[in-house]
C-alpha positions in Angstrom: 134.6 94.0 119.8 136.7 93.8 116.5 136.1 90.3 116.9 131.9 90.4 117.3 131.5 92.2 114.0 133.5 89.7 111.7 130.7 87.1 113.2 128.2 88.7 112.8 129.3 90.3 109.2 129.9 86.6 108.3 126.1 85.7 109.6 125.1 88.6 107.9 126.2 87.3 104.6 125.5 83.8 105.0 121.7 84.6 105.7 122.0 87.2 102.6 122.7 84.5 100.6 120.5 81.9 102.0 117.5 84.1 101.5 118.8 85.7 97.8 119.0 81.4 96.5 115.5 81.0 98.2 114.4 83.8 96.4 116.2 82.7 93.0 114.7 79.0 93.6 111.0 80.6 94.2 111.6 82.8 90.9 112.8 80.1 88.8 109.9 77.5 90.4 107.0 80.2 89.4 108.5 80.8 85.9 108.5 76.8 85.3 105.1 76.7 86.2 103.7 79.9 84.2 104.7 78.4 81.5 103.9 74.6 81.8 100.1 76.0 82.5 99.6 79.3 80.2 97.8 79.2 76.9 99.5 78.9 73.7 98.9 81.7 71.9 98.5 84.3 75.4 100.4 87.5 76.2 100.8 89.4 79.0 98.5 92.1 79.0 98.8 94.1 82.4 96.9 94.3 85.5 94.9 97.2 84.1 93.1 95.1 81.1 91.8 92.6 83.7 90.2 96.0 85.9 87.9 96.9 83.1 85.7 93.5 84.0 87.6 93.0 88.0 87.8 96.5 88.8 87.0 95.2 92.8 89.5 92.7 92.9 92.4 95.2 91.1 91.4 97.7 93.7 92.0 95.9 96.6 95.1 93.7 95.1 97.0 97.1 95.0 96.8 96.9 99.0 97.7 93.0 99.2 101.1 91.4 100.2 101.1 89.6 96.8 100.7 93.0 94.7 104.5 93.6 95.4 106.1 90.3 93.6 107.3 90.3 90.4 108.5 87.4 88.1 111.0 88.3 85.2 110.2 86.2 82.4 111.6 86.8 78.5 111.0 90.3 77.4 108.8 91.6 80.2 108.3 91.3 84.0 105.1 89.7 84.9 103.3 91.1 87.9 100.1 92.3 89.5 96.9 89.3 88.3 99.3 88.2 85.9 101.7 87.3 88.3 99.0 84.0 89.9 96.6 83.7 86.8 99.2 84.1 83.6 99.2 85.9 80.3 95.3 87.5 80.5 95.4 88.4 76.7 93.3 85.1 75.3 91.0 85.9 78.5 90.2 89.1 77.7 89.7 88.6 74.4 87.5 86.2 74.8 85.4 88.3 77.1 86.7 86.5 80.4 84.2 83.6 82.0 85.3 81.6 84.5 88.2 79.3 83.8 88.1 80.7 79.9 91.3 80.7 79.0 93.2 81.6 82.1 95.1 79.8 85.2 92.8 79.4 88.0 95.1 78.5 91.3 91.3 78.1 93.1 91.9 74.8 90.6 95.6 74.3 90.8 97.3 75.1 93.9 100.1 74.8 92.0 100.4 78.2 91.4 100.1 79.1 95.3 102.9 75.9 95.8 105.3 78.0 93.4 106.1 80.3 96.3 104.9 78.5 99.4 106.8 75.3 98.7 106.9 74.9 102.9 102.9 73.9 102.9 102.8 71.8 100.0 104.9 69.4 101.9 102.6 70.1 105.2 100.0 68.7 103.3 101.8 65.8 102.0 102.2 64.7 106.4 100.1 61.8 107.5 97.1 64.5 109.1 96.4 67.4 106.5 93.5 69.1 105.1 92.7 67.3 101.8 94.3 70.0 99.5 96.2 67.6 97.2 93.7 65.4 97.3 91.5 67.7 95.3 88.8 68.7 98.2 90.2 71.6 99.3 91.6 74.9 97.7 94.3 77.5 99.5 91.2 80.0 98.8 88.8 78.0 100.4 90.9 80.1 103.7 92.7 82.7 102.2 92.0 85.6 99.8 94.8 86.4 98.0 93.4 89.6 96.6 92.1 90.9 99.5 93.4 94.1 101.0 91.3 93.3 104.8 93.9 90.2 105.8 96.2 89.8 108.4 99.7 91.1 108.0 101.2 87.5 108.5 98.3 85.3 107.2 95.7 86.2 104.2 92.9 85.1 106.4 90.2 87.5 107.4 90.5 90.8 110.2 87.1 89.7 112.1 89.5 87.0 113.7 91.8 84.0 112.3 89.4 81.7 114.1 86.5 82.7 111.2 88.2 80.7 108.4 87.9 77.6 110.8 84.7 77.9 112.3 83.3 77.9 108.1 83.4 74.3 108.5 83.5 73.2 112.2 80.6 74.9 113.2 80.6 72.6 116.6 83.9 74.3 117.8 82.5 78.1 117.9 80.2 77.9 120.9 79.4 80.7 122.5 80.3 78.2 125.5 79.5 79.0 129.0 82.7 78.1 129.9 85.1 78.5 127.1 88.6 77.3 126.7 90.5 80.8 126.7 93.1 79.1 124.1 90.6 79.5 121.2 91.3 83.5 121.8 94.9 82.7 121.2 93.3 81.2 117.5 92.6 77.6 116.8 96.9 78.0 115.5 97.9 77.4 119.1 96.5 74.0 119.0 96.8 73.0 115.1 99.3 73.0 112.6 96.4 73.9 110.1 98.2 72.8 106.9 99.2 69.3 107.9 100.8 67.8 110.6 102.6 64.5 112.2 100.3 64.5 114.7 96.5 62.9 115.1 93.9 65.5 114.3 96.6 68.0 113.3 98.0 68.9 116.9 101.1 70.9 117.1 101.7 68.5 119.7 101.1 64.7 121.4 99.4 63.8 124.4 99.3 65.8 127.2 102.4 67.8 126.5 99.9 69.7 124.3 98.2 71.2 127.0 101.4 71.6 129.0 103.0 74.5 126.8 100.3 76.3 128.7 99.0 74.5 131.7 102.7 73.6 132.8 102.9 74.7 137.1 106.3 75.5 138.9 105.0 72.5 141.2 104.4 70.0 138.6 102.7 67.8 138.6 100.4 69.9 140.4 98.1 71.3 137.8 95.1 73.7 139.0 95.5 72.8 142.6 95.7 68.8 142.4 98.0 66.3 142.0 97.8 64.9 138.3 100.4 62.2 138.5 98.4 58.9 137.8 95.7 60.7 135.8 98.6 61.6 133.4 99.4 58.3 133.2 96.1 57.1 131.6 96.2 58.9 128.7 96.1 62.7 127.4 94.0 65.2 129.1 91.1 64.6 126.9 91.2 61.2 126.0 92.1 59.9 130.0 88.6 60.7 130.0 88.7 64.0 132.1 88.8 67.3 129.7 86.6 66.3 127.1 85.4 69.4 126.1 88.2 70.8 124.7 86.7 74.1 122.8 84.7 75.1 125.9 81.4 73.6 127.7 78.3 74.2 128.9 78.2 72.3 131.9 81.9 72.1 133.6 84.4 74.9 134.2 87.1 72.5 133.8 86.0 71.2 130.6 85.3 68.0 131.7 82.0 67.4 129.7 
């Protein structure tokens, strides 16, 4: 017993200081990038000078995830709008106006990459959505202000699926007979930031579908023997389930 709790003391240390240099890194990271991008001449003015013209957005930023960081820089603590958009003081003063005199992360994901360093290099893999690239923005799916998201994702309560479906249109049916993985979220099926994989898959071949088609008398799958097929390609390219997101023609997605 004595022996159990000098492990797990020692693995309770080790991940306190794994996460404290993580968090050191991430502080140090957003303060380099504050002030390679704020205006000469701005100040921090405080959350409550940009809710005279955004009182919406400062409402509902006191219920987001991001509304509980702060970044000590010299002589203050930045935190709340200030914390993503910089020193508001030239902004305000210049009666606000869209990229007047303030960082604009919709612009410059930098500001998002500060913090989430882990997606910056998803999107640098050889299948990503074209956010380096200029094409795309993080808020293009997530609000960071918003108080309606997801505990562990800023996307949207009416379903994860939404923020997807804005721009493939062809994958949200209704389908007569629907895939039931796309009420798992288009996550189990897509690394959504960037992946190794053709068309993003969190997967190859047909060890995709296998994390959830996989039978105790493989390679019996859905009553038949799937031996050759599986041999000819994946599940959807061998030519068989084609219709991936759901059809309106086969139950077993063949067309």
């Amino acid at each position: 017993m004595h022996r159990k709790k000098i492990i797990l003391s020692v693995l309770i240390l080790a991940c306190a200081f794994f996460f404290s240099s993580c968090r050191d890194y991430d502080i140090e990271v957003l303060q380099k990038v504050l002030k390679d991008h704020q205006m000469t001449g701005a100040k921090y003015v405080g959350s409550q000078t940009c809710a005279m013209c955004h009182e919406k957005e400062v409402k509902n930023f006191k219920l987001a995830a991001h509304e509980r960081v702060a970044i000590p820089m010299e002589g203050v603590k930045v935190e709340g709008c200030e914390m993503c958009h910089g020193p508001g003081s030239l902004h305000a003063e210049n009666g606000g106006g869209k990229g007047n005199k303030i960082i604009n992360p919709k612009k410059n994901p930098e500001m998002c990459f500060a913090c989430h360093m882990e997606k910056k290099a998803e999107f640098s893999l050889p299948h990503h959505h074209p956010v380096l690239e200029g094409h795309m923005s993080c808020t293009d799916c997530h609000d960071p202000h918003g108080a309606n998201a997801r505990p562990w994702s800023a996307t949207s309560m009416e379903d994860t699926n939404e923020k997807c479906f804005k721009c493939h249109k062809q994958q949200r049916g209704p389908f007569a007979f629907e895939h039931l993985a796309l009420r798992e979220g288009c996550t189990s099926c897509h690394k959504v930031h960037g992946a190794i994989n053709d068309k993003m898959l969190v997967a190859r071949d047909w060890s995709l579908c296998l994390r959830c088609h996989g039978e105790q008398n493989f390679p019996n799958v859905g009553g038949s023997n799937h031996a050759t097929r599986m041999a000819q390609g994946t599940c959807w390219s061998g030519e068989c389930h084609v219709a991936v997101h759901g059809s309106n023609f086969d139950k077993h997605l063949r067309y």
